[in-house]
Backbone as a chain_set.jsonl record, in Angstrom:
{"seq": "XXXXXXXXXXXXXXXXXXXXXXXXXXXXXXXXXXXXXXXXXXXXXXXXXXX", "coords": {"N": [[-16.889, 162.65, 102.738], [-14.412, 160.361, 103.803], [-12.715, 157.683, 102.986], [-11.181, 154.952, 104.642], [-8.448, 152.695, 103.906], [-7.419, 150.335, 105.232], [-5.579, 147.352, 104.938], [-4.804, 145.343, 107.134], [-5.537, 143.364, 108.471], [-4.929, 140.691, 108.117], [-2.111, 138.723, 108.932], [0.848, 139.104, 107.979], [2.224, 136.253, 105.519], [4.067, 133.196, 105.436], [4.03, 131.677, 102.278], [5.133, 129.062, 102.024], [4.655, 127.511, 104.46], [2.637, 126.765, 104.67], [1.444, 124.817, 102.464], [-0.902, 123.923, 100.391], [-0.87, 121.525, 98.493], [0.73, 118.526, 99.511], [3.221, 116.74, 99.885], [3.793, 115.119, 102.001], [1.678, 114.675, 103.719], [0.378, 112.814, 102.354], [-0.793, 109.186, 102.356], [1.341, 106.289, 102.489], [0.583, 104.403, 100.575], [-1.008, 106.062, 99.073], [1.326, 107.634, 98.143], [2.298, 105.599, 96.537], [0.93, 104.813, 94.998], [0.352, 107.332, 93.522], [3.292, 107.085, 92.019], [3.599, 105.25, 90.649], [1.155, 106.054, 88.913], [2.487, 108.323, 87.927], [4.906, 106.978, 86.471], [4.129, 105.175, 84.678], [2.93, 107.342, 83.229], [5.13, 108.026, 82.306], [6.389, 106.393, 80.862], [4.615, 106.21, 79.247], [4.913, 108.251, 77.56], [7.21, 107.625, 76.45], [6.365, 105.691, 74.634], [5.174, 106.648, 73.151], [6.715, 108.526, 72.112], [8.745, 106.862, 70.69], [7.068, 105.632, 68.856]], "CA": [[-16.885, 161.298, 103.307], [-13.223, 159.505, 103.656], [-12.507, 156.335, 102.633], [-9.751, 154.645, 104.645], [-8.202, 151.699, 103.437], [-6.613, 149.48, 105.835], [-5.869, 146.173, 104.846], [-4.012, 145.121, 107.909], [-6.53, 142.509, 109.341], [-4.177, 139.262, 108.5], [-0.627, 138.842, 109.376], [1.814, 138.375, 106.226], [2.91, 134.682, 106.532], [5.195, 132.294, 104.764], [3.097, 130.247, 101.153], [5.335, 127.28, 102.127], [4.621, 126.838, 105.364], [1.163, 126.519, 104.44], [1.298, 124.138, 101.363], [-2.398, 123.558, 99.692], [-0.71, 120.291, 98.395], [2.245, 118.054, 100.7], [3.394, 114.967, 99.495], [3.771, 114.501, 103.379], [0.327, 114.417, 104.11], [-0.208, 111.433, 101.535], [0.061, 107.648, 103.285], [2.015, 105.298, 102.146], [-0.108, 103.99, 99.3], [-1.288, 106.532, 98.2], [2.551, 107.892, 97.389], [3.075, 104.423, 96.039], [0.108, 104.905, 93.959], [1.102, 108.056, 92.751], [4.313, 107.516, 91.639], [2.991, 104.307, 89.611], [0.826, 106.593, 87.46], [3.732, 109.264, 87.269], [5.907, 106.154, 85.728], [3.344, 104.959, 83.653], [2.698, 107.789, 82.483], [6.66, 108.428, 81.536], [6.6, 105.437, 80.091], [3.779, 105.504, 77.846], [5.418, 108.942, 76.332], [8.574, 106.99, 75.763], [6.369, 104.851, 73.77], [4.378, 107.63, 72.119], [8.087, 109.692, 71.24], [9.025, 106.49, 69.807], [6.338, 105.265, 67.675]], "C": [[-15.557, 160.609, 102.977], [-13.811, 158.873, 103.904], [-11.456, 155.809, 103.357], [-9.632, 153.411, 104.372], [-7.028, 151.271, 104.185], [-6.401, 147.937, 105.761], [-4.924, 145.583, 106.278], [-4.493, 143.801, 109.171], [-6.062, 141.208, 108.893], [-2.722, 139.308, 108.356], [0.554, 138.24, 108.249], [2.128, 136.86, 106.912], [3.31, 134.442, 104.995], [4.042, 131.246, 103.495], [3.721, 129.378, 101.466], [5.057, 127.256, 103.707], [2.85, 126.343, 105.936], [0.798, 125.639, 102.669], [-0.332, 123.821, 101.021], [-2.015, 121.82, 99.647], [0.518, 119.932, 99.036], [1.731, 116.513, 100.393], [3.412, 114.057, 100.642], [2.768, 113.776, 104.446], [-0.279, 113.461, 103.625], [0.297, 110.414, 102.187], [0.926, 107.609, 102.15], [1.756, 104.955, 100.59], [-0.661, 104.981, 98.407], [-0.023, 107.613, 97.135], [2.606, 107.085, 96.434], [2.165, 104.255, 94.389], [0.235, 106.094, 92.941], [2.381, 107.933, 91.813], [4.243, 106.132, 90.667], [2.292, 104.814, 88.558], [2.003, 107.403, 86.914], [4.501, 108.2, 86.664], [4.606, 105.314, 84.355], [3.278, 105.777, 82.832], [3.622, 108.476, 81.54], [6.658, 107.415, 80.373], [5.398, 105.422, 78.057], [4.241, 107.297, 77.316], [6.374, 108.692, 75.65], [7.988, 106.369, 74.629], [5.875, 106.046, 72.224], [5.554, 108.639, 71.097], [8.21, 108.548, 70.164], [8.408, 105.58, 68.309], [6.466, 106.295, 66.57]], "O": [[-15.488, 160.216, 101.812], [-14.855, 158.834, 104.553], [-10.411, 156.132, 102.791], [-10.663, 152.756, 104.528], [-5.883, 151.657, 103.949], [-7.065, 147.252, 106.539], [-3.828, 145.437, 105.737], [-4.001, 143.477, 110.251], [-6.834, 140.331, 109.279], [-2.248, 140.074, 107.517], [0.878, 137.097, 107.929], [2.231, 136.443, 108.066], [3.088, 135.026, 103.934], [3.401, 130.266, 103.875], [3.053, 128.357, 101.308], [5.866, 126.389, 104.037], [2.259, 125.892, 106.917], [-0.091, 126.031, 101.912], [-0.826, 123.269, 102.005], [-2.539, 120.98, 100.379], [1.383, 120.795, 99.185], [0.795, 115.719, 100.498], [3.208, 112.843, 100.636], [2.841, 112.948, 105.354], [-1.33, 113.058, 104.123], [1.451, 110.399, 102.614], [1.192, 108.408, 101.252], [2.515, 105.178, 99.647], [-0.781, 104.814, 97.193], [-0.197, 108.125, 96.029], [2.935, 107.553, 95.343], [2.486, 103.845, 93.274], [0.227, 105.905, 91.725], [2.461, 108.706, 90.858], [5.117, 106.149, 89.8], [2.482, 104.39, 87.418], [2.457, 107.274, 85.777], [5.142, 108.881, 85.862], [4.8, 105.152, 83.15], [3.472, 105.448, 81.661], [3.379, 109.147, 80.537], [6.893, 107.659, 79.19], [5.387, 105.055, 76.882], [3.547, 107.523, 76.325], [6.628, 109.184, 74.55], [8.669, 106.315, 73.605], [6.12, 106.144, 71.022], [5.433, 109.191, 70.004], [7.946, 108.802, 68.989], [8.935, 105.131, 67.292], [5.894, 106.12, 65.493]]}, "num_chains": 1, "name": "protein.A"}
């Protein structure tokens, strides 16, 4: 009894042109909201290095 092993049933493609996550796909606000915790959250290690 052969076995054949063809994986050939999806077509190689490109990981970026298929992003999971895209900053592009986020509105407005919710960039704006993002990038408010990302600074917050710089900030509060600035505080945490310098305590």
């Amino acid at each position: 009894m052969a076995h054949h092993h063809h994986h050939h049933h999806h077509a190689p493609r490109a990981l970026a042109a298929a992003p999971t996550f895209s900053l592009l796909r986020l509105s407005a606000w919710e960039r704006l909201a993002g990038a408010g915790v990302l600074l917050g959250a710089l900030w509060l290690l600035v505080f945490l290095v310098m305590a």
